[in-house]
MOPAC internal coordinates of N, CA, C and O (Angstrom, degrees):
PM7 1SCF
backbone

  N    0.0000 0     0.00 0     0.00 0    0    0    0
  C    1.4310 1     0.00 0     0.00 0    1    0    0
  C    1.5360 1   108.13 1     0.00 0    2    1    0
  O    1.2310 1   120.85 1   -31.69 1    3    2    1
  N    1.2935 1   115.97 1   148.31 1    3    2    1
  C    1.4295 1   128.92 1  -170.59 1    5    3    2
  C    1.7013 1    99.81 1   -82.04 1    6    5    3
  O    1.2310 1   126.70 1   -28.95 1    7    6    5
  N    1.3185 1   104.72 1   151.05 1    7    6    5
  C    1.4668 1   112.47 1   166.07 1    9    7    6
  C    1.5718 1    98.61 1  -101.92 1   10    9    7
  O    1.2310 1   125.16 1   -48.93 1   11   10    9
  N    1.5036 1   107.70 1   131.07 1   11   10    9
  C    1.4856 1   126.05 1  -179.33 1   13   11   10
  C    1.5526 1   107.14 1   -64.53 1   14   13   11
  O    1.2310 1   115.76 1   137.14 1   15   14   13
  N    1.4943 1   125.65 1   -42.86 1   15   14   13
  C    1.0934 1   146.67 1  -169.02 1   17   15   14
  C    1.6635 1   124.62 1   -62.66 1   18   17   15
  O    1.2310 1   133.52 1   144.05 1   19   18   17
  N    1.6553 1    91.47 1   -35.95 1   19   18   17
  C    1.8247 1   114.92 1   165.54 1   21   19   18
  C    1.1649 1   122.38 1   -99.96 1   22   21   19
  O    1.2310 1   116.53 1   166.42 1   23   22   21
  N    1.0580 1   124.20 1   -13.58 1   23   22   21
  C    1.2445 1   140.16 1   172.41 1   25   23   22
  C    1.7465 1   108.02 1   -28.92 1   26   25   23
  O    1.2310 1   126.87 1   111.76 1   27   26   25
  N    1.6593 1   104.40 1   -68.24 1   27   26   25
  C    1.5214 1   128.05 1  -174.29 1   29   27   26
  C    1.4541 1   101.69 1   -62.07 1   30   29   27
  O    1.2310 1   116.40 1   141.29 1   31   30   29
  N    1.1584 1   124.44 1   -38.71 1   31   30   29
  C    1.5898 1   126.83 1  -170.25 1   33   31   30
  C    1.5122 1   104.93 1   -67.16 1   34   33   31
  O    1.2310 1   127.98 1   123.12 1   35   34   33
  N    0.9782 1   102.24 1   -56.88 1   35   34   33
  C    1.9929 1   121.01 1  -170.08 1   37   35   34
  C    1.6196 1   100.49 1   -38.63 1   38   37   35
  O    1.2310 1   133.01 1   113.32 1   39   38   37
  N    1.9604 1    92.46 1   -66.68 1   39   38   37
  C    0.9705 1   104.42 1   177.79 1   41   39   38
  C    1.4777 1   141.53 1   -41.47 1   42   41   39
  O    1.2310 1   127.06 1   142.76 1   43   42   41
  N    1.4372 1   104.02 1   -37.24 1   43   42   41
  C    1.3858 1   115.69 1  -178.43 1   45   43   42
  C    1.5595 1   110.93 1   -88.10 1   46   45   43
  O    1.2310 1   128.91 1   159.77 1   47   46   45
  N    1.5271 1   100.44 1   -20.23 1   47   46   45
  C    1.4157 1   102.78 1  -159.80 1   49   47   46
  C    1.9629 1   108.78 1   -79.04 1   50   49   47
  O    1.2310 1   137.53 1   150.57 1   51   50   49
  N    1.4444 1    83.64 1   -29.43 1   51   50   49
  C    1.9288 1   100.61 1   176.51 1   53   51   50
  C    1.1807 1   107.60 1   -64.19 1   54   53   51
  O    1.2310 1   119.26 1   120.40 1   55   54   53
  N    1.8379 1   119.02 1   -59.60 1   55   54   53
  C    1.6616 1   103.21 1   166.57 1   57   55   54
  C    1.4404 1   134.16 1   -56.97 1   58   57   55
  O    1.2310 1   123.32 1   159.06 1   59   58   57
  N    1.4639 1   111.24 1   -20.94 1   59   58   57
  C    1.6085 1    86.27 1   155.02 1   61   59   58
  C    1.4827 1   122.00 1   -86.62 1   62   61   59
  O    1.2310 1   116.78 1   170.69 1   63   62   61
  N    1.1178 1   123.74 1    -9.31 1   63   62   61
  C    1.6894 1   117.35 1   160.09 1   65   63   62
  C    1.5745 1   123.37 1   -62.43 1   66   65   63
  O    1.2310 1   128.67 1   125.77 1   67   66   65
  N    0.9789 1   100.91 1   -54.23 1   67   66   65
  C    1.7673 1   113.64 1   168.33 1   69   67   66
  C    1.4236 1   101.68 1   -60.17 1   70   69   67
  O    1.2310 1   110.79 1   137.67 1   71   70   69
  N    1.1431 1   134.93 1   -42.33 1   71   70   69
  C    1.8011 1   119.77 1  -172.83 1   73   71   70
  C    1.8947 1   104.81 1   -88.84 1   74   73   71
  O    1.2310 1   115.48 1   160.11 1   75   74   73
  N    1.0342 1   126.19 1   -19.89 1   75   74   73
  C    1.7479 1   137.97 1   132.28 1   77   75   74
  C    1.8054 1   114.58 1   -18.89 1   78   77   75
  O    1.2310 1   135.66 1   103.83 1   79   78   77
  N    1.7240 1    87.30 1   -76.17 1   79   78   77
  C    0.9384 1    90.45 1  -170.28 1   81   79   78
  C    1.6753 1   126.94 1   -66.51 1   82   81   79
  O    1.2310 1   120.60 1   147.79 1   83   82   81
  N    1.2353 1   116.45 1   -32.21 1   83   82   81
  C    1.4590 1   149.38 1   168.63 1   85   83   82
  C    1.8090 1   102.12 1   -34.47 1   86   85   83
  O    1.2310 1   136.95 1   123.77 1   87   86   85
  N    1.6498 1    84.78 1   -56.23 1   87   86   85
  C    1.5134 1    81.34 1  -150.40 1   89   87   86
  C    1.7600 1    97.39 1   -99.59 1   90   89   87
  O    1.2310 1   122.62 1  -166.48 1   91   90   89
  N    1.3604 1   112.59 1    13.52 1   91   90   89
  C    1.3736 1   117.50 1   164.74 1   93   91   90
  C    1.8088 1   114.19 1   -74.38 1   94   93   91
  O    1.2310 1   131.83 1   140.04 1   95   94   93
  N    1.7871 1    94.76 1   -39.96 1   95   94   93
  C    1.9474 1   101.33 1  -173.65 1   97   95   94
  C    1.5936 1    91.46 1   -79.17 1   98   97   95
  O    1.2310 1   114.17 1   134.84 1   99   98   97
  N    1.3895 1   128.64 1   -45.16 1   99   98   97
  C    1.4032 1   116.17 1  -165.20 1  101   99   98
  C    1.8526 1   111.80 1   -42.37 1  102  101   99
  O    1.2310 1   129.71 1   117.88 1  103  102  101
  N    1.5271 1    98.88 1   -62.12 1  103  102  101
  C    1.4598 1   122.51 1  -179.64 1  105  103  102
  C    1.6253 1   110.79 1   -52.52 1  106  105  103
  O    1.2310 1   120.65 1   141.33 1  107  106  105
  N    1.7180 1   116.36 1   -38.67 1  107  106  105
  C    1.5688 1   115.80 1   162.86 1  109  107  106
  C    1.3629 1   116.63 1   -51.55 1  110  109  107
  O    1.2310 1   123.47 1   123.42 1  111  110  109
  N    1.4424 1   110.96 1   -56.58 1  111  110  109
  C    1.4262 1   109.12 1   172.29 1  113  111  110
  C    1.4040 1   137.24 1   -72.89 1  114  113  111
  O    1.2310 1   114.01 1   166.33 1  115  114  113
  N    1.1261 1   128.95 1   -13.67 1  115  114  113
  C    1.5775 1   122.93 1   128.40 1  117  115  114
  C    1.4478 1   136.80 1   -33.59 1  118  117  115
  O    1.2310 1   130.64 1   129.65 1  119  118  117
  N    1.6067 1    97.09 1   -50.35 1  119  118  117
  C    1.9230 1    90.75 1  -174.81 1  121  119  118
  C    1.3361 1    96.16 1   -78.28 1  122  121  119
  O    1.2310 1   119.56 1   161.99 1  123  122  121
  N    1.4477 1   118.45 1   -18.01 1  123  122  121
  C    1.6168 1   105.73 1  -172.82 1  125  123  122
  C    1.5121 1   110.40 1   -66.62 1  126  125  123
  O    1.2310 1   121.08 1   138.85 1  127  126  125
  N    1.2146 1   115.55 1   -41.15 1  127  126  125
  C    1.5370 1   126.35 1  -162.64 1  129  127  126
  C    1.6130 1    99.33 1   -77.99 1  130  129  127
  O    1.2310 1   119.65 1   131.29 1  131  130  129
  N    1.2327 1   118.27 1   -48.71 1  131  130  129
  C    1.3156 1   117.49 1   164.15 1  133  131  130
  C    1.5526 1   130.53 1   -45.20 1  134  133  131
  O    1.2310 1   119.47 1   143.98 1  135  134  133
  N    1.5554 1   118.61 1   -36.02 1  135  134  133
  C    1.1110 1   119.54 1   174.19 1  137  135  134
  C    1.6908 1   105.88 1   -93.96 1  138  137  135
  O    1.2310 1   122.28 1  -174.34 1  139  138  137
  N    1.1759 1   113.23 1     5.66 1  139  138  137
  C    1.4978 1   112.43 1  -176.05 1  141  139  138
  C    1.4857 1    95.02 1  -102.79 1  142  141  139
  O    1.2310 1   110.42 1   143.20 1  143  142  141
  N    1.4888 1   135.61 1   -36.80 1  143  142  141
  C    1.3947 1   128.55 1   167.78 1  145  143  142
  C    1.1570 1   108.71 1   -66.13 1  146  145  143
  O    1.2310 1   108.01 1   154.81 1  147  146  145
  N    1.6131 1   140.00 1   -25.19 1  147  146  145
  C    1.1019 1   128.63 1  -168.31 1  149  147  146
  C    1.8223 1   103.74 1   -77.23 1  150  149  147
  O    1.2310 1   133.73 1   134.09 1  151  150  149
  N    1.1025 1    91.06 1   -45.91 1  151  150  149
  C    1.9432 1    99.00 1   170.33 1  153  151  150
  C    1.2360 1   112.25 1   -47.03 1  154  153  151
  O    1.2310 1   119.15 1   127.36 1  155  154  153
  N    1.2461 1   119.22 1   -52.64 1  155  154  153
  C    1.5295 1   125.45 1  -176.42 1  157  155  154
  C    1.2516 1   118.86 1   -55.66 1  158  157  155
  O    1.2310 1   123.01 1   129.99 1  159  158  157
  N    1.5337 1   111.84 1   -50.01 1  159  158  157
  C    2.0305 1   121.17 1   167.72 1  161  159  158
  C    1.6079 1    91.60 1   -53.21 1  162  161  159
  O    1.2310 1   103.55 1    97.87 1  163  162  161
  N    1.2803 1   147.86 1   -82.13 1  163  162  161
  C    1.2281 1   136.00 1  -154.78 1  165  163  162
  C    0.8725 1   133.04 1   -20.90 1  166  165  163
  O    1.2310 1   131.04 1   119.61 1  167  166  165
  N    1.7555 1    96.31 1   -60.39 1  167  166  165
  C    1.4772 1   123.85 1   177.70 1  169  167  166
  C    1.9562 1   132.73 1   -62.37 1  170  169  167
  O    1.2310 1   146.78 1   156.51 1  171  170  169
  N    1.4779 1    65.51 1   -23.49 1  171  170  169
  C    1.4866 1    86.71 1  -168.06 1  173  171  170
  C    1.6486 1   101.23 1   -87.94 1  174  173  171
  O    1.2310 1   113.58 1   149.08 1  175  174  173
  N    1.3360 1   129.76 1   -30.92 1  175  174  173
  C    1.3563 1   153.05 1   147.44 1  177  175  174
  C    1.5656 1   111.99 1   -28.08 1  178  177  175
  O    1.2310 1   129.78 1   110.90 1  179  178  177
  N    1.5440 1    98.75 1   -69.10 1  179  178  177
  C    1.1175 1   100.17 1  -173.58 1  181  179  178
  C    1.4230 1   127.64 1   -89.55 1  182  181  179
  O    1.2310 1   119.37 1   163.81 1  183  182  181
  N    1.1776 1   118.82 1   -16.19 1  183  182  181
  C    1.9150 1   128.01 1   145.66 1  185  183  182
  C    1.0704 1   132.69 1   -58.66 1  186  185  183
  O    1.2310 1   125.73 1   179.81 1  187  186  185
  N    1.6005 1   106.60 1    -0.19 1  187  186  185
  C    1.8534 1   105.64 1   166.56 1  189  187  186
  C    1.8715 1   106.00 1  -152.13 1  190  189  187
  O    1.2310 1   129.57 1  -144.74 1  191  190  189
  N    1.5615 1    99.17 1    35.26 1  191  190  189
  C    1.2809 1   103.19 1   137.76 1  193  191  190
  C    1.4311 1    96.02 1    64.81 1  194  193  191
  O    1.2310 1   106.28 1  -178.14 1  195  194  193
  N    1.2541 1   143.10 1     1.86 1  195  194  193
  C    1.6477 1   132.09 1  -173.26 1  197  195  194
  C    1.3637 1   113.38 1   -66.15 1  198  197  195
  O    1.2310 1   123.27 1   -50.45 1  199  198  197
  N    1.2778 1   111.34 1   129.55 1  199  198  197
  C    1.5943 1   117.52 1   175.89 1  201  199  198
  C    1.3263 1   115.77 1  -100.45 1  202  201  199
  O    1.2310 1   121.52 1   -70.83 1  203  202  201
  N    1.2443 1   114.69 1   109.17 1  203  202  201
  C    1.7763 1   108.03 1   172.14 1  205  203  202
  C    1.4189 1   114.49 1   -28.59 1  206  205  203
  O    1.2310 1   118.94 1   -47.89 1  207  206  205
  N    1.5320 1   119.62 1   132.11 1  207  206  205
  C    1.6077 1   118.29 1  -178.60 1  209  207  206
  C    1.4349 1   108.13 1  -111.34 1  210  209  207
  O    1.2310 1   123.43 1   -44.89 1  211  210  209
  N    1.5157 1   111.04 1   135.11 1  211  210  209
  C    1.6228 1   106.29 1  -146.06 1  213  211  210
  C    1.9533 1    87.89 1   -84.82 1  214  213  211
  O    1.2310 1   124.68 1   -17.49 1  215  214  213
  N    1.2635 1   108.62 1   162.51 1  215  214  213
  C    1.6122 1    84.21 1   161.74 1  217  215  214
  C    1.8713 1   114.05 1  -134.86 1  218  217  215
  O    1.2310 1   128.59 1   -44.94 1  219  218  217
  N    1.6146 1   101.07 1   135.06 1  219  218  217
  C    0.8611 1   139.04 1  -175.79 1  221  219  218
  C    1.6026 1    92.33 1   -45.89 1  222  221  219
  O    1.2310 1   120.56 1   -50.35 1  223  222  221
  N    1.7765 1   116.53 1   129.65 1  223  222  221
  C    1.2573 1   124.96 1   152.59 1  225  223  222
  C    1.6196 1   115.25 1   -80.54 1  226  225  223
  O    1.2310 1   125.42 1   -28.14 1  227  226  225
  N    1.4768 1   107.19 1   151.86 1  227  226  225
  C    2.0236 1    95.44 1   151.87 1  229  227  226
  C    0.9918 1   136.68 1   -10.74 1  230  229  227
  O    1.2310 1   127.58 1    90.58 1  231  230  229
  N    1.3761 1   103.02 1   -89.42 1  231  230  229
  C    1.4983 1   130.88 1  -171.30 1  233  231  230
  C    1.7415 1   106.73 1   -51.67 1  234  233  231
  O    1.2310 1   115.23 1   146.68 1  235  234  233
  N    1.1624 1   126.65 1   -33.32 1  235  234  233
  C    1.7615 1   146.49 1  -158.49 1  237  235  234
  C    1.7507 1    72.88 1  -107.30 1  238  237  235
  O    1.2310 1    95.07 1   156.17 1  239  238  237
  N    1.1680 1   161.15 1   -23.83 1  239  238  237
  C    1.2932 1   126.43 1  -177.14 1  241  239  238
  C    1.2646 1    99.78 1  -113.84 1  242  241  239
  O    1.2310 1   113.57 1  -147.72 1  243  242  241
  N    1.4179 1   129.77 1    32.28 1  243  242  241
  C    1.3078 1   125.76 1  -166.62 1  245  243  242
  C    1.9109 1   101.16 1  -130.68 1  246  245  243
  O    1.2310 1   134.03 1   137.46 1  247  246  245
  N    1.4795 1    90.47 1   -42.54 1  247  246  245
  C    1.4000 1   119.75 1   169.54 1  249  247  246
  C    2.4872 1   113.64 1   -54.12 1  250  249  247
  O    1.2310 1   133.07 1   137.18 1  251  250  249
  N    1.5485 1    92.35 1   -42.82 1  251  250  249
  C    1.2040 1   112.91 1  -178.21 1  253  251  250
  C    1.4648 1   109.69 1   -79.29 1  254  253  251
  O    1.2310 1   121.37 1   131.14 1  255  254  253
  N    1.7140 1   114.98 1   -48.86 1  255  254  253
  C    1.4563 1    98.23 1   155.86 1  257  255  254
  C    1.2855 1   136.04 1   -61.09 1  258  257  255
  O    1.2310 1   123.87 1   156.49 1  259  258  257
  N    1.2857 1   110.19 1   -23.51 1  259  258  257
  C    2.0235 1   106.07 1  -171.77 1  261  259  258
  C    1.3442 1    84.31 1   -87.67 1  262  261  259
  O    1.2310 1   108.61 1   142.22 1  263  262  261
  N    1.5050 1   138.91 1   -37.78 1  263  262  261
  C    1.2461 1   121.65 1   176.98 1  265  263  262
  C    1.7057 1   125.86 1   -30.82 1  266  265  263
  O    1.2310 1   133.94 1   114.18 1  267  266  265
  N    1.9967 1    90.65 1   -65.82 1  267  266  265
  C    1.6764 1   109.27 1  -176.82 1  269  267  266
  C    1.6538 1   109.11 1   -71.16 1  270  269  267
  O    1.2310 1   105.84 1   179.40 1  271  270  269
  N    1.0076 1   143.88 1    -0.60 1  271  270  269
  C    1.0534 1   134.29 1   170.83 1  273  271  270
  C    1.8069 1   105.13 1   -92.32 1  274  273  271
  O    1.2310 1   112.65 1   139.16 1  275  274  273
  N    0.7592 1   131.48 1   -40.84 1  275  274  273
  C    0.9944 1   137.18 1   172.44 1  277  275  274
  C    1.6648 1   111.57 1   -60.75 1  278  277  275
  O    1.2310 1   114.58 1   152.20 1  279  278  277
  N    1.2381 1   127.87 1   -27.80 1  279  278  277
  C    1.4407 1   149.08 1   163.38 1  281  279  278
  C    1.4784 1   125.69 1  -102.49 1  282  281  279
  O    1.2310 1   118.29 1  -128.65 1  283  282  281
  N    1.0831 1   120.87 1    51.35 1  283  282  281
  C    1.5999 1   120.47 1  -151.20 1  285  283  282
  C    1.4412 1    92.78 1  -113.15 1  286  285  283
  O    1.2310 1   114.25 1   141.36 1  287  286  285
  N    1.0590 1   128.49 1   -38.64 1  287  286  285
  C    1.2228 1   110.82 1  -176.36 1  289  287  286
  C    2.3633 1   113.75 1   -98.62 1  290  289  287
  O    1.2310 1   131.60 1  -164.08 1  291  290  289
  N    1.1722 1    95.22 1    15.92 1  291  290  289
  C    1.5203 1   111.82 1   162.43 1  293  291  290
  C    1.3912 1   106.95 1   -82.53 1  294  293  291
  O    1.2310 1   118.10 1   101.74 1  295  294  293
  N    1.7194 1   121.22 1   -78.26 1  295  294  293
  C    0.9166 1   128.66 1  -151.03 1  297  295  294
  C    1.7222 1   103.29 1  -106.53 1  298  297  295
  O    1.2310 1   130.74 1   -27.60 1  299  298  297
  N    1.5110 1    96.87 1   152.40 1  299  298  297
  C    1.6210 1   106.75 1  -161.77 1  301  299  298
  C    1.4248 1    95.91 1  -117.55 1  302  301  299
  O    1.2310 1   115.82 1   -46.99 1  303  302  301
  N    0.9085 1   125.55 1   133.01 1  303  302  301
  C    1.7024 1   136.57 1   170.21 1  305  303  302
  C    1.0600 1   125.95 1   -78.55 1  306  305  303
  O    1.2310 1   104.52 1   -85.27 1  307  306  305
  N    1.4910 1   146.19 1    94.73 1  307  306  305
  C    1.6094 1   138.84 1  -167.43 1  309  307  306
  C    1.5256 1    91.48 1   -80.70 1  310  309  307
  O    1.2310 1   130.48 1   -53.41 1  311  310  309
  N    1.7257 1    97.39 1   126.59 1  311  310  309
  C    1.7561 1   116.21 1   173.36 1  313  311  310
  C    1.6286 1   104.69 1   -60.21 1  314  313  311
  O    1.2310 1   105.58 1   159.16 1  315  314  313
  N    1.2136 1   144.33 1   -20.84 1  315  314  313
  C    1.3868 1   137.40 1  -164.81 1  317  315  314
  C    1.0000 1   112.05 1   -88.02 1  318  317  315
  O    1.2310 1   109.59 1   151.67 1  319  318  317
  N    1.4934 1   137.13 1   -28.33 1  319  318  317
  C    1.8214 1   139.82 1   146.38 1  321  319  318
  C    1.1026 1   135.92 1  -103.73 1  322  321  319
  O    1.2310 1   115.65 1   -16.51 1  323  322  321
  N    1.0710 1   125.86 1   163.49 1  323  322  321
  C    1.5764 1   143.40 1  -169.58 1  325  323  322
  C    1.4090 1    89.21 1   -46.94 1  326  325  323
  O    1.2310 1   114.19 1   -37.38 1  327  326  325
  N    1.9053 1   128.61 1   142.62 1  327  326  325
  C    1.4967 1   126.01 1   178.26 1  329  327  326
  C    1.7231 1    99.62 1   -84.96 1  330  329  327
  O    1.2310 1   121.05 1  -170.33 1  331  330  329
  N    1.4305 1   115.60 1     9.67 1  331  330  329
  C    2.0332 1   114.18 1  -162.56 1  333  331  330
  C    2.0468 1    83.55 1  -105.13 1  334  333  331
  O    1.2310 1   131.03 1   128.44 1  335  334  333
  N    1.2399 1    96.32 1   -51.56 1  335  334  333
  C    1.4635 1    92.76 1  -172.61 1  337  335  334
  C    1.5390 1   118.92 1   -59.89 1  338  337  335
  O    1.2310 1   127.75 1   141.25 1  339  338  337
  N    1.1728 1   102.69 1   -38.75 1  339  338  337
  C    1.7263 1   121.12 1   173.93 1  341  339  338
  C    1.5505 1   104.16 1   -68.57 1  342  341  339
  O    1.2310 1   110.99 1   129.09 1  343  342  341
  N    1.0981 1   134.56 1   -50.91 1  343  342  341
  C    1.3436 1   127.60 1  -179.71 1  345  343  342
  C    1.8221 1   102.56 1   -64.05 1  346  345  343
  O    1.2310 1   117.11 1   131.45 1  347  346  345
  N    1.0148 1   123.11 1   -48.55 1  347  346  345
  C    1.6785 1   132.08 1  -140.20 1  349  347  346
  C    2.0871 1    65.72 1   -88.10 1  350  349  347
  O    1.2310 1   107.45 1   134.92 1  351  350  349
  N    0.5440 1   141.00 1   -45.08 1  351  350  349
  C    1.8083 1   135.81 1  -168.66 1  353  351  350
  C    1.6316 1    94.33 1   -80.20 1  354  353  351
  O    1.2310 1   102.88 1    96.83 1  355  354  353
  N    0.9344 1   149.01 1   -83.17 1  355  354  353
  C    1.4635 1   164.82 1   153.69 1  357  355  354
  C    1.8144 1   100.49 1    13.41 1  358  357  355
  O    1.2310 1   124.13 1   114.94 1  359  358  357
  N    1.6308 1   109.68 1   -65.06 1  359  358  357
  C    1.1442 1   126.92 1  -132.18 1  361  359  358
  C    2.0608 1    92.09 1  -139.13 1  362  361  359
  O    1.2310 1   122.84 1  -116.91 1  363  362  361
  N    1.6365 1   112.17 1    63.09 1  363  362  361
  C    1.5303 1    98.61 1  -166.07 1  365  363  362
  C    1.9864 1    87.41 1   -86.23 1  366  365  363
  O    1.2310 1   109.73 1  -177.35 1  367  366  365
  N    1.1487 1   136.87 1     2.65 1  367  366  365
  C    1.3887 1   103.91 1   171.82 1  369  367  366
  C    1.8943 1   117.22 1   -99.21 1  370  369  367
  O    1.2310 1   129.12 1  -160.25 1  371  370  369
  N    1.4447 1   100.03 1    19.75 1  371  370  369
  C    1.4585 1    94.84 1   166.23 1  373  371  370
  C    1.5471 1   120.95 1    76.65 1  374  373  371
  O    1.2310 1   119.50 1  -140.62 1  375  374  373
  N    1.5929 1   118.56 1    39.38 1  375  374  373
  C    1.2025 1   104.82 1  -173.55 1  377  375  374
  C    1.7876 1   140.50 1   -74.53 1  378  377  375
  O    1.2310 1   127.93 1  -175.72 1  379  378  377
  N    1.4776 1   102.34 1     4.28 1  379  378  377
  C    1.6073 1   119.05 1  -175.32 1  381  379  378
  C    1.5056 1    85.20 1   -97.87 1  382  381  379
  O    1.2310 1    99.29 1  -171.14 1  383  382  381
  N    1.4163 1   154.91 1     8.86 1  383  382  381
  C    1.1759 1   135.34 1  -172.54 1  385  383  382
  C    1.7037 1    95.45 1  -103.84 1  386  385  383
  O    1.2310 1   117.59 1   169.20 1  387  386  385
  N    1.4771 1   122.19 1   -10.80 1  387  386  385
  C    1.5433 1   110.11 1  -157.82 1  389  387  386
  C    1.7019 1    93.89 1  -108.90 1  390  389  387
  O    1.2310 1   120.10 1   180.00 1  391  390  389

């Protein structure tokens, strides 16, 4: 036979276990999905080779032209990329800055 008296306790006491528990899998499945997209950018990163592209200020692309004109017949420009990315790869200690 039931005690009338526990009845209310049990009762109340299970919904806060069950809403515990609830919001323990909800919150699991977030970090999971989160660390499962983070895997996915990696991968996905690293299967097509993308290189962060630095980006060129003003002043540093202004500096790079008076540089190359002044060097024009040294350095050769490949038509298939940007001439800032090709130089800044070419040339990493910066020689139009000195």
């Amino acid at each position: 036979m039931k005690n009338p008296l526990t009845l209310k306790v049990e009762s109340s006491l299970g919904i806060v276990l069950l809403a515990c528990l609830a919001l323990f899998f909800i919150s699991f499945f977030f970090i999971v999905m989160k660390n499962f997209n983070l895997d996915v950018d990696a991968e996905i990163l690293q299967a097509s080779n993308i290189k962060r592209i630095k980006v060129v200020s003003g002043p540093e692309r202004e500096l790079i032209d008076g540089w190359l004109k002044g060097n024009t017949s040294v350095i050769i420009l490949p038509e298939s990329e940007s001439k800032y990315r090709y130089i800044l790869h070419k040339y990493p200690d910066k020689p139009w800055a000195k």
